[in-house]
mmCIF file of the C-alpha atoms, coordinates in Angstrom:
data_MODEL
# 
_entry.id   MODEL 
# 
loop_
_atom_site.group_PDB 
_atom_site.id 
_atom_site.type_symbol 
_atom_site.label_atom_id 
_atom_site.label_alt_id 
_atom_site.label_comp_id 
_atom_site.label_asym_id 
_atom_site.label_entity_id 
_atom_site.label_seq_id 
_atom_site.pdbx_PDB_ins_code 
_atom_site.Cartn_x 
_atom_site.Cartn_y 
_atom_site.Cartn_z 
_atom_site.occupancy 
_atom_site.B_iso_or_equiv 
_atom_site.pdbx_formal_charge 
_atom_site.auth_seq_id 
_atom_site.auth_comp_id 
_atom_site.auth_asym_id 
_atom_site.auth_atom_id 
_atom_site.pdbx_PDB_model_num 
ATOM 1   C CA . UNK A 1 1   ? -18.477 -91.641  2.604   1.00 0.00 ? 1   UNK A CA 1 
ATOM 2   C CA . UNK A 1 2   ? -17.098 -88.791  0.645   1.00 0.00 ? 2   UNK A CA 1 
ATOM 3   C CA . UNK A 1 3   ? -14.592 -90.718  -1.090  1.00 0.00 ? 3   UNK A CA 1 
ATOM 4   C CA . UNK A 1 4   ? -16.920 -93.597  -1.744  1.00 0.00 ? 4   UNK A CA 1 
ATOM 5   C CA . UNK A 1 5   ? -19.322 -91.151  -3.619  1.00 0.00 ? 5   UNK A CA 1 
ATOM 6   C CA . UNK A 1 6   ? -16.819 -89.565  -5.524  1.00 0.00 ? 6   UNK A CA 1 
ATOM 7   C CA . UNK A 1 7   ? -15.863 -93.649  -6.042  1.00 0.00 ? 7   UNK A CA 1 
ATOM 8   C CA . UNK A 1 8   ? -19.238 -94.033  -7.770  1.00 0.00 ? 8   UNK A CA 1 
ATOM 9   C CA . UNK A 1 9   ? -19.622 -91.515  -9.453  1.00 0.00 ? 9   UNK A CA 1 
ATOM 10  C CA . UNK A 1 10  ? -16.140 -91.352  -11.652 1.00 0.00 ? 10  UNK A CA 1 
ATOM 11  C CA . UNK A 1 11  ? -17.041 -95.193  -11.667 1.00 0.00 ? 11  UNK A CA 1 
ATOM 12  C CA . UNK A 1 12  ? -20.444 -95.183  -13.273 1.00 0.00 ? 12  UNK A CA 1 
ATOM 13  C CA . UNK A 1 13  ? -19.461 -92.054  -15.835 1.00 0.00 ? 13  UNK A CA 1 
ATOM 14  C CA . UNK A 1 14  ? -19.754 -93.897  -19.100 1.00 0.00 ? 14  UNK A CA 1 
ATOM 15  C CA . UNK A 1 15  ? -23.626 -94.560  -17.888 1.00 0.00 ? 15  UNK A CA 1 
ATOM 16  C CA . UNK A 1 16  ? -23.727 -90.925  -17.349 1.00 0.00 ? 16  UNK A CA 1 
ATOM 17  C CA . UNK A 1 17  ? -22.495 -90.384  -20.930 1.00 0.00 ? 17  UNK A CA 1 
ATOM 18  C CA . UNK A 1 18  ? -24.670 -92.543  -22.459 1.00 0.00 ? 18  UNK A CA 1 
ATOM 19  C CA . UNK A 1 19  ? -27.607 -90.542  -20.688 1.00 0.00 ? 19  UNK A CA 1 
ATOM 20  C CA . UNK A 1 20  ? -26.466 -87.234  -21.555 1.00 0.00 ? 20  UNK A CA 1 
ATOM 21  C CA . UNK A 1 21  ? -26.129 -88.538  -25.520 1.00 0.00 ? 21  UNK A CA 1 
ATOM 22  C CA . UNK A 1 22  ? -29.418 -89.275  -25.627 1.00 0.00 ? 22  UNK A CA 1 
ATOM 23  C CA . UNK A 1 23  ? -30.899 -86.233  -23.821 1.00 0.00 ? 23  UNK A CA 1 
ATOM 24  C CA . UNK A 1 24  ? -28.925 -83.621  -25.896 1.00 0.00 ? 24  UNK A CA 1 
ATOM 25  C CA . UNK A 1 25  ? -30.008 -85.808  -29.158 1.00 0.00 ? 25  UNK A CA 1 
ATOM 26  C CA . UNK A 1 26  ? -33.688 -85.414  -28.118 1.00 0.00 ? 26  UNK A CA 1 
ATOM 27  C CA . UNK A 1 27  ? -33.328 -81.907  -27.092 1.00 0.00 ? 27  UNK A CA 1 
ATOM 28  C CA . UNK A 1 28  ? -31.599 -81.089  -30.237 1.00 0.00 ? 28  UNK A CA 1 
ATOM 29  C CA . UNK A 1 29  ? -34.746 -82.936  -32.286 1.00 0.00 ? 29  UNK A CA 1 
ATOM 30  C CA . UNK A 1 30  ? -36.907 -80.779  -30.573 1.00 0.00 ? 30  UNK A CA 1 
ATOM 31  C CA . UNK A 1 31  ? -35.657 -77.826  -31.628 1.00 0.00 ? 31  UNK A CA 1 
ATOM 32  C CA . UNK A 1 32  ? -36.082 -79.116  -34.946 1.00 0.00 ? 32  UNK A CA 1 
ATOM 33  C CA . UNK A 1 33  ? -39.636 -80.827  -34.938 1.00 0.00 ? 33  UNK A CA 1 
ATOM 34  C CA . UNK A 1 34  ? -41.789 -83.562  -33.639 1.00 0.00 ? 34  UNK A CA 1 
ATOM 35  C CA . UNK A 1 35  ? -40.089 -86.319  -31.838 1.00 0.00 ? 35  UNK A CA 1 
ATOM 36  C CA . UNK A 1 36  ? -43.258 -88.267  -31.941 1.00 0.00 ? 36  UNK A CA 1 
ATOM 37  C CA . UNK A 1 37  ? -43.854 -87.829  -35.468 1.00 0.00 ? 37  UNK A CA 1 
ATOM 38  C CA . UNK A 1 38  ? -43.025 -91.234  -37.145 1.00 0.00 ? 38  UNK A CA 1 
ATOM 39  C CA . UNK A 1 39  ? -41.615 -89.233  -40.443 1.00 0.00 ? 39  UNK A CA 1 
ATOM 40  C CA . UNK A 1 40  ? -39.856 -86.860  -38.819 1.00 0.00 ? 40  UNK A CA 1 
ATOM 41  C CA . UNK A 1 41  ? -37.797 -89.353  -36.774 1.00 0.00 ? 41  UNK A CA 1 
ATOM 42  C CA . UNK A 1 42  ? -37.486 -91.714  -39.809 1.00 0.00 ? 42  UNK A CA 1 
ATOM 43  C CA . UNK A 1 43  ? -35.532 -88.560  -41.885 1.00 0.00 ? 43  UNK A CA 1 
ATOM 44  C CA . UNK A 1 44  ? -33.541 -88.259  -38.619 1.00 0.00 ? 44  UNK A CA 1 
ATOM 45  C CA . UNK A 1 45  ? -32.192 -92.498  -38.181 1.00 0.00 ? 45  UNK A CA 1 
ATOM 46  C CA . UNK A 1 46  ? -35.343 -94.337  -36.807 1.00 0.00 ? 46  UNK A CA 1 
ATOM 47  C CA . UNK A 1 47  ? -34.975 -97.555  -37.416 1.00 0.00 ? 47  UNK A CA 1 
ATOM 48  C CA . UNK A 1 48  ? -37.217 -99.251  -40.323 1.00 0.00 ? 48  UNK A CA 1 
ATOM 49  C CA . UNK A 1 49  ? -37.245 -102.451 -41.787 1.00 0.00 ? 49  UNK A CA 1 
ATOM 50  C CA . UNK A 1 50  ? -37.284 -101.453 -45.384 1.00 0.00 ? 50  UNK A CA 1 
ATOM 51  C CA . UNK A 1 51  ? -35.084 -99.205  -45.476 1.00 0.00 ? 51  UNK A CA 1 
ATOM 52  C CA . UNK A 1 52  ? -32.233 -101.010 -43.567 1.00 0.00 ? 52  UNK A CA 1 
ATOM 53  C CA . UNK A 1 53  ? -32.974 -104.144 -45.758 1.00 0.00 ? 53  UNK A CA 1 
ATOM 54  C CA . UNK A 1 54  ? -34.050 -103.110 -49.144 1.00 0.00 ? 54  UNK A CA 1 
ATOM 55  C CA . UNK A 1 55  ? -32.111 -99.419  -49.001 1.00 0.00 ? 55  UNK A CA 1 
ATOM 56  C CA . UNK A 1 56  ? -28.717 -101.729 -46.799 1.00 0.00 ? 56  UNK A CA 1 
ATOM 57  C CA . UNK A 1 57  ? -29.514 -98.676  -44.451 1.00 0.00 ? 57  UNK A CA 1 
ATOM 58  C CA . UNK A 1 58  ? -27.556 -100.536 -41.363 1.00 0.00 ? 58  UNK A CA 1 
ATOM 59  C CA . UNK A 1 59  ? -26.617 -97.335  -39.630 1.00 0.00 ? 59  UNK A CA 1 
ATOM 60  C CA . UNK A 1 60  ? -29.880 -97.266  -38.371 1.00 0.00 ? 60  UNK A CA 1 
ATOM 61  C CA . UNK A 1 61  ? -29.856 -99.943  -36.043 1.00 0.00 ? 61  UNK A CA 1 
ATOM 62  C CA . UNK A 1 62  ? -27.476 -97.834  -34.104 1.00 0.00 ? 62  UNK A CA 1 
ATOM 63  C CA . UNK A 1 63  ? -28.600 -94.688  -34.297 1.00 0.00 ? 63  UNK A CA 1 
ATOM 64  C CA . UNK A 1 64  ? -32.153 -95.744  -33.174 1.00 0.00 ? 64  UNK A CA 1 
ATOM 65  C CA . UNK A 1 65  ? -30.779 -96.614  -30.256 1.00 0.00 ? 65  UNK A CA 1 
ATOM 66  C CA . UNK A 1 66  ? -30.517 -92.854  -29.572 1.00 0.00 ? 66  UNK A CA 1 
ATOM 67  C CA . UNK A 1 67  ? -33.872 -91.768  -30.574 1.00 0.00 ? 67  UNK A CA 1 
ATOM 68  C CA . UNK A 1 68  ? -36.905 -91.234  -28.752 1.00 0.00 ? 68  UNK A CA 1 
ATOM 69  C CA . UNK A 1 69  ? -40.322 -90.731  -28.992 1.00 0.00 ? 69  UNK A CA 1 
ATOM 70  C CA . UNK A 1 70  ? -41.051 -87.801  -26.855 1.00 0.00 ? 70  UNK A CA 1 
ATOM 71  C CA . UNK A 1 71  ? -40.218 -86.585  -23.265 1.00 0.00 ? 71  UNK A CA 1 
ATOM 72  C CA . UNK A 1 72  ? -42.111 -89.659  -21.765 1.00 0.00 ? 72  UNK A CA 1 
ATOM 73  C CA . UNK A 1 73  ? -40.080 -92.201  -23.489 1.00 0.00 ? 73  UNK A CA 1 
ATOM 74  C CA . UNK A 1 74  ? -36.772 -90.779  -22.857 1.00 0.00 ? 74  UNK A CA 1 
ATOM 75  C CA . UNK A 1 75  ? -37.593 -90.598  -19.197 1.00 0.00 ? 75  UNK A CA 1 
ATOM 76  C CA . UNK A 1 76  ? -38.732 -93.623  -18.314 1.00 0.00 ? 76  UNK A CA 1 
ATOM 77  C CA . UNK A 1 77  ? -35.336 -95.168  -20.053 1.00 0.00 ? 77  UNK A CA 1 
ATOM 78  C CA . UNK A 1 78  ? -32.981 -92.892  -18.869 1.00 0.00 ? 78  UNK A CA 1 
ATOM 79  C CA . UNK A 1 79  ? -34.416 -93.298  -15.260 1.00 0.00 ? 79  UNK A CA 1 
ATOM 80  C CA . UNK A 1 80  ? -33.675 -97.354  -15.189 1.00 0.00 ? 80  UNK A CA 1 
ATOM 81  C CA . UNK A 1 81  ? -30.643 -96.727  -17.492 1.00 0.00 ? 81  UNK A CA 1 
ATOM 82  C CA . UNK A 1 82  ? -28.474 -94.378  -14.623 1.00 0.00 ? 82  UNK A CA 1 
ATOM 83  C CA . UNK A 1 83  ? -30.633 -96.921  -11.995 1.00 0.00 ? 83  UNK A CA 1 
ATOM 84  C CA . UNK A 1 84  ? -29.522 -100.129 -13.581 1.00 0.00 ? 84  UNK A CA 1 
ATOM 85  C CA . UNK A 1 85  ? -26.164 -98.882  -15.507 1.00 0.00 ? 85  UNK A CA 1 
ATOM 86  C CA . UNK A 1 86  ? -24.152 -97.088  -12.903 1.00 0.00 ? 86  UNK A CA 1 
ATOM 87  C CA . UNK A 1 87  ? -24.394 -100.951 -10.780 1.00 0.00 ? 87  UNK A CA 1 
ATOM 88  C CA . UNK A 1 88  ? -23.223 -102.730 -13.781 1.00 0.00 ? 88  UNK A CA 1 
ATOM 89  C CA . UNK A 1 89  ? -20.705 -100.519 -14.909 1.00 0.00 ? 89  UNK A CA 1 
ATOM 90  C CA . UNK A 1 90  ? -19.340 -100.648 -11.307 1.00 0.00 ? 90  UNK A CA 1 
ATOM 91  C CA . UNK A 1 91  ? -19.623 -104.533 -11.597 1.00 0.00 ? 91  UNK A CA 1 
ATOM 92  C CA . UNK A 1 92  ? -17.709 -104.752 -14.846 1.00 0.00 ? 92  UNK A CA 1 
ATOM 93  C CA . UNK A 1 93  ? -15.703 -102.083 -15.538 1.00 0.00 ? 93  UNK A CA 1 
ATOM 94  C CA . UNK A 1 94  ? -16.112 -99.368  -18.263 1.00 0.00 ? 94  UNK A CA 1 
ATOM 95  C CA . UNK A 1 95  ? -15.118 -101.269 -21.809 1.00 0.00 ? 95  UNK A CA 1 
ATOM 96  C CA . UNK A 1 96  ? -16.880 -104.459 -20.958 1.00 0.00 ? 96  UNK A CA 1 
ATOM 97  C CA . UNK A 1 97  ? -20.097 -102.299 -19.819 1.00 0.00 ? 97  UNK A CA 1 
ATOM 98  C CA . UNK A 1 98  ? -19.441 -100.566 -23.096 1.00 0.00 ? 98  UNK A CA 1 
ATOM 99  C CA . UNK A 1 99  ? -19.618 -103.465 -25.390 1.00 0.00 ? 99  UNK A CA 1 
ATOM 100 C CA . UNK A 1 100 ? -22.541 -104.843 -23.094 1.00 0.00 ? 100 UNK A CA 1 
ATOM 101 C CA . UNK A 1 101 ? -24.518 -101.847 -23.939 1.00 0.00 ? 101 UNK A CA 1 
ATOM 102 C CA . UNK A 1 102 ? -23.726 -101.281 -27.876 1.00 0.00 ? 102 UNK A CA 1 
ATOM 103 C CA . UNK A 1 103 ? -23.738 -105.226 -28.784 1.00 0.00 ? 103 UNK A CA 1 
ATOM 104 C CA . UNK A 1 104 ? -26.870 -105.665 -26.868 1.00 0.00 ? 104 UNK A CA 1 
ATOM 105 C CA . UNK A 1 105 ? -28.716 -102.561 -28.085 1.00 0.00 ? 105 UNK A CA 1 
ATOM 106 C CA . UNK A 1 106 ? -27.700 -103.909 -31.915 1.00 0.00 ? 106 UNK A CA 1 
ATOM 107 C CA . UNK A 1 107 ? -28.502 -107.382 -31.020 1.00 0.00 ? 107 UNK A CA 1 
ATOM 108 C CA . UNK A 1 108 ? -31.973 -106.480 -30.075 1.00 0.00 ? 108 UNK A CA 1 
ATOM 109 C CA . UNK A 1 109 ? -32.470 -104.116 -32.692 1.00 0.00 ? 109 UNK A CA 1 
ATOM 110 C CA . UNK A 1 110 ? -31.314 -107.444 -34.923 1.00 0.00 ? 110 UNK A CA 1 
ATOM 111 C CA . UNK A 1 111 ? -34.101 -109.282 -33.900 1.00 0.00 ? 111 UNK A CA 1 
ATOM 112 C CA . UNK A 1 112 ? -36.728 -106.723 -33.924 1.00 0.00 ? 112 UNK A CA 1 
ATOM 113 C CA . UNK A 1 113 ? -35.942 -106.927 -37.672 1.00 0.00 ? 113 UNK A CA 1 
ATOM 114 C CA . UNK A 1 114 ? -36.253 -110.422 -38.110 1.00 0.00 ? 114 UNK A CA 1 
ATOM 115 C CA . UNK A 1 115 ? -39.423 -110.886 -36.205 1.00 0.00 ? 115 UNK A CA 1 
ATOM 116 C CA . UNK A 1 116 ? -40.520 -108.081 -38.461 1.00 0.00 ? 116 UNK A CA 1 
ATOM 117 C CA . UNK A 1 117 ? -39.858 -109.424 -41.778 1.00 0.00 ? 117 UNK A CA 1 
ATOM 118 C CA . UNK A 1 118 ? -41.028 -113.190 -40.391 1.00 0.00 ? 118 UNK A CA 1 
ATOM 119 C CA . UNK A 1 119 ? -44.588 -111.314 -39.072 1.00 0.00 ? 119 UNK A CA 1 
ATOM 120 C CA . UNK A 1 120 ? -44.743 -108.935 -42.334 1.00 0.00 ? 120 UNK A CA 1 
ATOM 121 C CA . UNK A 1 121 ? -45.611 -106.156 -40.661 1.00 0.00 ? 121 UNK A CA 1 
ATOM 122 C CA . UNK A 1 122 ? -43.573 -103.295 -39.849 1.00 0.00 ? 122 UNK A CA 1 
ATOM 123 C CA . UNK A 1 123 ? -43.252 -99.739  -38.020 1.00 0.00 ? 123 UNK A CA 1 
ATOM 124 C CA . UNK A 1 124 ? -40.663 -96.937  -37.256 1.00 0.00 ? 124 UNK A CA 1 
ATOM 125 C CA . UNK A 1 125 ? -38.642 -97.632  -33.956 1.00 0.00 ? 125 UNK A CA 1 
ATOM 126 C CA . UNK A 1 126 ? -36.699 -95.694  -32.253 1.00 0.00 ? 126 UNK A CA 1 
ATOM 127 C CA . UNK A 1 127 ? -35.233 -96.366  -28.458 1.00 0.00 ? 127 UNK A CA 1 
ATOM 128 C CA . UNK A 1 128 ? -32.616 -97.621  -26.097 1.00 0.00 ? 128 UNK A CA 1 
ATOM 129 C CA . UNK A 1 129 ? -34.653 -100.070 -24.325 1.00 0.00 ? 129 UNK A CA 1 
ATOM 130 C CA . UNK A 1 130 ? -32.929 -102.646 -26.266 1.00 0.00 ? 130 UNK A CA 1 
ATOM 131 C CA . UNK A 1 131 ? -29.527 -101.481 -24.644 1.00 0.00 ? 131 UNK A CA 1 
ATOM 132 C CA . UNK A 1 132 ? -31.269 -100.981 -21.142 1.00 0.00 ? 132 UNK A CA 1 
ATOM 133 C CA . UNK A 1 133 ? -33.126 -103.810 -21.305 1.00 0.00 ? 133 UNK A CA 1 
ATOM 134 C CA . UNK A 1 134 ? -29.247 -106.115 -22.026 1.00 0.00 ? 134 UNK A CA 1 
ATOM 135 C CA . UNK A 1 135 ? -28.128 -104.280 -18.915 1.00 0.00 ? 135 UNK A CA 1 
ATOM 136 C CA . UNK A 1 136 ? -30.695 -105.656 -16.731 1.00 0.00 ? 136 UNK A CA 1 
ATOM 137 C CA . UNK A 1 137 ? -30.062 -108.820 -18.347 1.00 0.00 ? 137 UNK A CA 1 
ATOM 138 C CA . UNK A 1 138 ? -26.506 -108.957 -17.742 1.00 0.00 ? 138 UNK A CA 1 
ATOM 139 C CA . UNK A 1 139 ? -26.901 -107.333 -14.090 1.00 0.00 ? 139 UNK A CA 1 
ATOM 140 C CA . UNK A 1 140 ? -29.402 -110.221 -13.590 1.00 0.00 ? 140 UNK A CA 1 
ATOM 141 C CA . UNK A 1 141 ? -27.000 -112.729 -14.193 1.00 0.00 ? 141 UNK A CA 1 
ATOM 142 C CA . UNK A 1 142 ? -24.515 -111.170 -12.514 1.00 0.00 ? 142 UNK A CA 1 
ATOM 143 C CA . UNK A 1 143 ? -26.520 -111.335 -9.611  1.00 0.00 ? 143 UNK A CA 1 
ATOM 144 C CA . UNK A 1 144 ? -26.996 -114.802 -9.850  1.00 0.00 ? 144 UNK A CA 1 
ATOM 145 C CA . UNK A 1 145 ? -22.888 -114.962 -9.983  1.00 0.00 ? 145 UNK A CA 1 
ATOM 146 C CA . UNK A 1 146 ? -23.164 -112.978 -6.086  1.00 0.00 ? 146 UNK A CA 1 
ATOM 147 C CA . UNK A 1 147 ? -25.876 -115.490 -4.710  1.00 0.00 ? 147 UNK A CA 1 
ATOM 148 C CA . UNK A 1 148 ? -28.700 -113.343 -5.546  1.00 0.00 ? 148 UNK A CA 1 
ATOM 149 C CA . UNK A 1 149 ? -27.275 -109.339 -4.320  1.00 0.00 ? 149 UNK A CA 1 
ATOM 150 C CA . UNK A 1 150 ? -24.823 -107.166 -6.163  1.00 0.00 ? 150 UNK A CA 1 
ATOM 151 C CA . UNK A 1 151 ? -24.847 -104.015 -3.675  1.00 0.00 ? 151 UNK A CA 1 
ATOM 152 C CA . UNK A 1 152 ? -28.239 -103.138 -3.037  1.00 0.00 ? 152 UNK A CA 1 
ATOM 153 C CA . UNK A 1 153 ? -29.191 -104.756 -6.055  1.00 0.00 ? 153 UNK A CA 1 
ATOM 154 C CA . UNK A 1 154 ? -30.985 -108.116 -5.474  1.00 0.00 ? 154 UNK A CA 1 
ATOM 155 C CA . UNK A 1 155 ? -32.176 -111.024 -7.931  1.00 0.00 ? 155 UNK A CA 1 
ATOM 156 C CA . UNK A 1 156 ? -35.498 -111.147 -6.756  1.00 0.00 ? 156 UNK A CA 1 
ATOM 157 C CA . UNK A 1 157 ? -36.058 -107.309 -7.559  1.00 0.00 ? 157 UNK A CA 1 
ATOM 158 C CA . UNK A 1 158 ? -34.659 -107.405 -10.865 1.00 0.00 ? 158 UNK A CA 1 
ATOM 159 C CA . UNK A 1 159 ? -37.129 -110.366 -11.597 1.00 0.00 ? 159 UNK A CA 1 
ATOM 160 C CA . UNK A 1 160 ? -39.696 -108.304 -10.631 1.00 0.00 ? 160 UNK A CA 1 
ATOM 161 C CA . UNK A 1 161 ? -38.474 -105.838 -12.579 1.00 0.00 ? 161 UNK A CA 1 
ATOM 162 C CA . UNK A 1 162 ? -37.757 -107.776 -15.810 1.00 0.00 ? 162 UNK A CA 1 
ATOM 163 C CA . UNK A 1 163 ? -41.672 -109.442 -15.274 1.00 0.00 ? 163 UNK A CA 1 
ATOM 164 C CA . UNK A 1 164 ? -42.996 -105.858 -14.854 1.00 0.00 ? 164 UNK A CA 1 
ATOM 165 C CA . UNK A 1 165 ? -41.189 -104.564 -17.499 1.00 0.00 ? 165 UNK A CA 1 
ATOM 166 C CA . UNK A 1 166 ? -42.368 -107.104 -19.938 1.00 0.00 ? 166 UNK A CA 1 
ATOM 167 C CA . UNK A 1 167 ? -45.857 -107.331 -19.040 1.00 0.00 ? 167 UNK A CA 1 
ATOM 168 C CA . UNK A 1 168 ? -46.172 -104.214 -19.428 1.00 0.00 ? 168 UNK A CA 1 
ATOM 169 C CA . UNK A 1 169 ? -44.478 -104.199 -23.193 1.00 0.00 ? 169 UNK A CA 1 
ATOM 170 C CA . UNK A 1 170 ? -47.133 -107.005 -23.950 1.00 0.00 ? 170 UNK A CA 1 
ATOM 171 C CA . UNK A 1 171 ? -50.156 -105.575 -22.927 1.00 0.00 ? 171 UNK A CA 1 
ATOM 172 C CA . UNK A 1 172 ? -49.470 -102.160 -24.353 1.00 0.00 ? 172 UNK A CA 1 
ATOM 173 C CA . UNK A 1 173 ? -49.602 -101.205 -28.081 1.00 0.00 ? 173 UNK A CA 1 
ATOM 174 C CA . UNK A 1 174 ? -46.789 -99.254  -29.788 1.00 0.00 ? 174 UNK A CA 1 
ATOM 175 C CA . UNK A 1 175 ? -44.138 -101.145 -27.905 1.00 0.00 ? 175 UNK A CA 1 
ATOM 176 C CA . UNK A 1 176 ? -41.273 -102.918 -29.725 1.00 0.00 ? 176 UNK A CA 1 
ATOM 177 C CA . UNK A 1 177 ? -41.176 -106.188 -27.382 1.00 0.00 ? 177 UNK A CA 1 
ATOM 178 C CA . UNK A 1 178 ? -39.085 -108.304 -29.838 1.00 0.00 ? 178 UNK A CA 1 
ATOM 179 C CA . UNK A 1 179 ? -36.282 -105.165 -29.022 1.00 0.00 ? 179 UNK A CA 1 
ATOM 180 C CA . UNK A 1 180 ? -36.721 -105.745 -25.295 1.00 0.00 ? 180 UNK A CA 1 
ATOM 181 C CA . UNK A 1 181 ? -36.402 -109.519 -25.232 1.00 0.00 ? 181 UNK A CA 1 
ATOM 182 C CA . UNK A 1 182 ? -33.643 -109.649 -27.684 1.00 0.00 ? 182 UNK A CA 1 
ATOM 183 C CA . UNK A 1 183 ? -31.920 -106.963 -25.538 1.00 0.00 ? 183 UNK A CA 1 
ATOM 184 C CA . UNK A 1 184 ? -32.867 -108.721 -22.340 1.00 0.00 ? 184 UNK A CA 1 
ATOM 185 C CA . UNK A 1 185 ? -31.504 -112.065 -23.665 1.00 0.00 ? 185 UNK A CA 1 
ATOM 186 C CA . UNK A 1 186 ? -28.489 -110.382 -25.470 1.00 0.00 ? 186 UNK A CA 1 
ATOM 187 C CA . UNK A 1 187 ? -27.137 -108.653 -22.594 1.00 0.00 ? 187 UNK A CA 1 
ATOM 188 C CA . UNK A 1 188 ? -27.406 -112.065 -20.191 1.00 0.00 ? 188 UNK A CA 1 
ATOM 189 C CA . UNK A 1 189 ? -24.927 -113.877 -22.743 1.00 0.00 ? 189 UNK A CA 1 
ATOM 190 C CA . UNK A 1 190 ? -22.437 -110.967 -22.860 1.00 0.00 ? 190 UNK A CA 1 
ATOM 191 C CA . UNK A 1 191 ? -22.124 -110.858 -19.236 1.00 0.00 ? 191 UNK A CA 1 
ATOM 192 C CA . UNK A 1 192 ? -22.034 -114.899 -19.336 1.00 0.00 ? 192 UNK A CA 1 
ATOM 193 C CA . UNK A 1 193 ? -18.937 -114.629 -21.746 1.00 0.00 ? 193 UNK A CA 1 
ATOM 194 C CA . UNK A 1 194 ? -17.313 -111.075 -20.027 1.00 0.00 ? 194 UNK A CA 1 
ATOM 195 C CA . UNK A 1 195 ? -18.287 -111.259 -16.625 1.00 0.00 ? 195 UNK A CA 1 
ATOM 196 C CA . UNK A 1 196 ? -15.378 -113.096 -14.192 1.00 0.00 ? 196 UNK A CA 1 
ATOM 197 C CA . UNK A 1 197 ? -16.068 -112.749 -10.423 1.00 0.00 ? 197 UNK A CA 1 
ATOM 198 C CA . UNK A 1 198 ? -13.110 -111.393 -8.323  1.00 0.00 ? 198 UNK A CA 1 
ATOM 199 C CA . UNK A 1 199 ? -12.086 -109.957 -5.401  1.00 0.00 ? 199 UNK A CA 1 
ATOM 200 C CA . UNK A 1 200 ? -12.436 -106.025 -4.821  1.00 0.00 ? 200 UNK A CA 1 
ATOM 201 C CA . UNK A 1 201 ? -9.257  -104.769 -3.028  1.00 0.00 ? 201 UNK A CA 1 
ATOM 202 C CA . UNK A 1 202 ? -9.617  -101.709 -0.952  1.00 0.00 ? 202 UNK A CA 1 
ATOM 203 C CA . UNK A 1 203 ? -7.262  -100.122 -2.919  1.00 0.00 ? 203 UNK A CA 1 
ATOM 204 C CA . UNK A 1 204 ? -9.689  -99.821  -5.617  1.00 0.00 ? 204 UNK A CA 1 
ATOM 205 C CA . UNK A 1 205 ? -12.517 -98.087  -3.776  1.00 0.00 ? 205 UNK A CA 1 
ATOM 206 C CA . UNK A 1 206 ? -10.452 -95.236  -1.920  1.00 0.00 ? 206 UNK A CA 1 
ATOM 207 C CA . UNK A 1 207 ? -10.071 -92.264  -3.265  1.00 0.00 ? 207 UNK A CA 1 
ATOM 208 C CA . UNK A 1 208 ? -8.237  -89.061  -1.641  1.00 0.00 ? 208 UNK A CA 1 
# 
């Protein structure tokens, strides 16, 4: 059991970098000013429409994915991030998970843009929702790959999930939902184009 833990842990450590990034980023805002001040995290890369399209500001479709609007917001990521990231890193391996994570987290930011400019009306962002929301969307296909379970991860829960999720982004204000389902959507094709099923020797899950 030891070794498997220690398995997991070195296994899943690019989801545990990812969380750390954005934690010392927020704590590092805060010493600096108001994370939930729009301005404040627009001088500091929040993502805005105008300014990435009129000002060719592109950086910040990245950097927003770093960003967060207060304690609450980083939480509630960070908690399904290191629940959802450390299974698909484990399921894919650390560069795919990588690019899973960055393309879908641009991807979603992408479309958040679009559906912006198409709607006219627009609004600082800042988040990685769109990244966390393509891992649960490549997870969830995954899934599908395992007949429904990928360790104690099932199909049926990350449905529930996803619907919850979702709902929730729809019947709330201040929530970026063309992010999520771009993300969501985003991640499902990467893992459709990166994901191949194989075997898992034991070799590769002992550790002395």
């Amino acid at each position: 059991m030891e070794n498997n833990g220690r398995y997991q842990k070195k296994a899943s450590s690019v989801t545990v970098l990812f969380a750390c990034a954005n934690v010392i980023v927020f704590l590092l805002l805060s010493m600096q000013g108001m994370t939930e001040d729009a301005k404040f995290m627009l001088d500091h890369g929040a993502m805005y429409v105008p300014y990435v399209a009129e000002n060719m500001e592109y950086y910040r479709l990245f950097t927003c994915m770093f960003l967060h609007f207060g304690f609450e917001h980083l939480i509630n990521n960070m908690v399904i991030l290191l629940i959802v990231g450390s299974n698909l890193e484990l399921a894919v391996g650390k560069i795919k998970y990588l690019v899973i994570y960055i393309a879908s987290g641009l991807c979603g930011n992408i479309i958040s843009a679009v559906w912006d400019i198409r709607t006219g009306e627009y609004a600082v962002s800042a988040g990685a929702s769109g990244a966390v929301f393509g891992l649960i969307g490549a997870l969830f296909y995954i899934t599908l790959c395992n007949r429904g379970q990928n360790g104690d991860i099932s199909g049926r829960r990350l449905a529930f999930m996803i619907l919850i999720m979702l709902y929730y982004g729809f019947t709330n204000t201040g929530v970026d939902n063309a992010a999520h389902v771009g993300g969501l959507l985003s991640g499902f094709l990467f893992a459709v184009l990166l994901y191949r099923k194989r075997k898992r020797e034991s070799s590769q899950i002992i550790w002395n």
